[in-house]
C-alpha positions as CSV (number, residue, x, y, z in Angstrom):
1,X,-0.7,-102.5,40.3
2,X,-4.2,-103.9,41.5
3,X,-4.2,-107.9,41.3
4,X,-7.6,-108.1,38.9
5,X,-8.4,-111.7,41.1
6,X,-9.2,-110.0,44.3
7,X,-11.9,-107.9,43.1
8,X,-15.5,-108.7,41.2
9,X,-18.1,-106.8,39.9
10,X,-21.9,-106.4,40.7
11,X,-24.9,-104.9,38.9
12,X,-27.5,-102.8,40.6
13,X,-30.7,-101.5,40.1
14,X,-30.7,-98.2,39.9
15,X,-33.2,-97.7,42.9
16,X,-30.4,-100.1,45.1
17,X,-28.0,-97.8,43.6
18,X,-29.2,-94.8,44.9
19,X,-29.8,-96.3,48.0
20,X,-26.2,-97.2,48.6
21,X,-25.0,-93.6,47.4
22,X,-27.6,-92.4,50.3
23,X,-26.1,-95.1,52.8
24,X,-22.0,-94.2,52.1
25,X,-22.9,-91.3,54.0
26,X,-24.6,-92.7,56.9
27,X,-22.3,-95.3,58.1
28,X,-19.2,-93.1,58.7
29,X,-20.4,-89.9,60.4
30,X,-18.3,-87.0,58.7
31,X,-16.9,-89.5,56.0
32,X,-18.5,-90.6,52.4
33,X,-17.5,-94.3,51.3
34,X,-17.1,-95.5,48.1
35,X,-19.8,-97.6,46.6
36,X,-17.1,-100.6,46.9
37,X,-16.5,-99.8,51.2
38,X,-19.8,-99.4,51.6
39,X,-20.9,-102.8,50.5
40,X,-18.0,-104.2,52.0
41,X,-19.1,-103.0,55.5
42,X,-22.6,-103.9,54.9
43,X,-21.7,-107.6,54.0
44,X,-19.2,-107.5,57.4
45,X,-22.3,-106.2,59.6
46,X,-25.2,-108.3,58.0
47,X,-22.8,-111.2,58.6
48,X,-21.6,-110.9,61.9
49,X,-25.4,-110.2,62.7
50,X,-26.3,-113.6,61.2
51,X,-23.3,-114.9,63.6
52,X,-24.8,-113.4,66.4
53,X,-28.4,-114.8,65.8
54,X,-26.4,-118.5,64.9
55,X,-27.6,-118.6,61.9
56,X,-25.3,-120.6,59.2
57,X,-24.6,-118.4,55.8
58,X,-24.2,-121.3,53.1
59,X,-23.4,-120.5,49.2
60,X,-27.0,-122.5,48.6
61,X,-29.4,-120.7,51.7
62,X,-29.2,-119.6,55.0
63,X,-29.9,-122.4,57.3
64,X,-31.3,-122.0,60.9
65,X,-29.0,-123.3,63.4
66,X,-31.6,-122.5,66.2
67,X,-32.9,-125.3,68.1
68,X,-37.0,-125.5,69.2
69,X,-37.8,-127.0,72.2
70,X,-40.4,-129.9,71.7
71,X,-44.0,-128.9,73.1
């Protein structure tokens, strides 16, 4: 049985909805996700992106970790 505690729900709007069902097609070539592993690979990708750019992904806002040099 499926521990309820590792799993939440979202809403969407219908337009983000239909977006997703249009992008669980795309990321797998051949292979249609569920709603669920799509989002899940999104989130994965978007964050290790952010990683990549050293940016810092808080619960309260993304803060920029990059430094400017002083003119």
């Amino acid at each position: 049985m499926t521990c309820k505690f590792n799993y939440r729900g979202i809403s969407l709007k219908n337009k983000t909805y239909s977006d997703l069902e249009q992008l669980s097609t795309k990321i797998e070539p051949g292979e249609k996700l569920s709603q669920a592993r799509t989002v899940d690979v999104m989130v994965k990708k978007f964050k290790s992106l952010l990683i990549k750019e050293n940016i810092e992904v808080t619960n309260e806002k993304i803060n920029h970790k990059k430094e400017f040099s002083k003119r």
